[in-house]
C-alpha positions in Angstrom: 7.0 -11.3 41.8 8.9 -14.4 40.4 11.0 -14.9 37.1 11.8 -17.6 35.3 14.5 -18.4 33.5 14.0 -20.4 29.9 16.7 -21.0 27.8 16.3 -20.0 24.0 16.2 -23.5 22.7 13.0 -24.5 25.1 11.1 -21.7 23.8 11.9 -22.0 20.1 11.0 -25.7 20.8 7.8 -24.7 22.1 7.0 -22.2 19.2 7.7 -25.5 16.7 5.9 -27.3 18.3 2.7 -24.8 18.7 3.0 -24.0 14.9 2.6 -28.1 14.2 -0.2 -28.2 16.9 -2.0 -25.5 14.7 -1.4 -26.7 11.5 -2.8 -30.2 12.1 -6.0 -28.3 13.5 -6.5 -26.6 10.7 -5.7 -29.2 8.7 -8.5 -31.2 10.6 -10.8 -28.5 10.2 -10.6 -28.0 6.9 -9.7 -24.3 6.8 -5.7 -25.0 5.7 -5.2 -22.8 2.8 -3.1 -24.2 0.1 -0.2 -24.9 0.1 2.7 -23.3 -2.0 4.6 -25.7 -4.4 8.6 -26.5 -3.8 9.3 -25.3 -7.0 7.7 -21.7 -6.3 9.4 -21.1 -3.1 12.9 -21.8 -4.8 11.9 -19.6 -7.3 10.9 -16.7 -5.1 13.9 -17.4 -2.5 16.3 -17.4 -5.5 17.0 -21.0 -5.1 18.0 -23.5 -8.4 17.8 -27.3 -7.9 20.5 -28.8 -7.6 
């Protein structure tokens, strides 16, 4: 059996880079669902423009 040892930042380096990896597949693909607008997820997160 072996372990290895990763620190946190690798892995959610590797997660970022995996979701981007996906998106411009899907994106190339042409099944990207839309998109939600700036304005909507500051609304829904509570957010005002500053």
């Amino acid at each position: 059996m072996v372990a290895l040892l990763v620190s946190p930042q690798v892995i959610e380096d590797l997660e970022d880079a995996l979701a981007v990896s996906d998106h411009q597949r899907r994106k190339a693909e042409g099944t990207l669902g839309p998109g939600i607008p700036m304005t909507e997820v500051r609304s829904r997160l509570g957010l005002e423009k500053k």
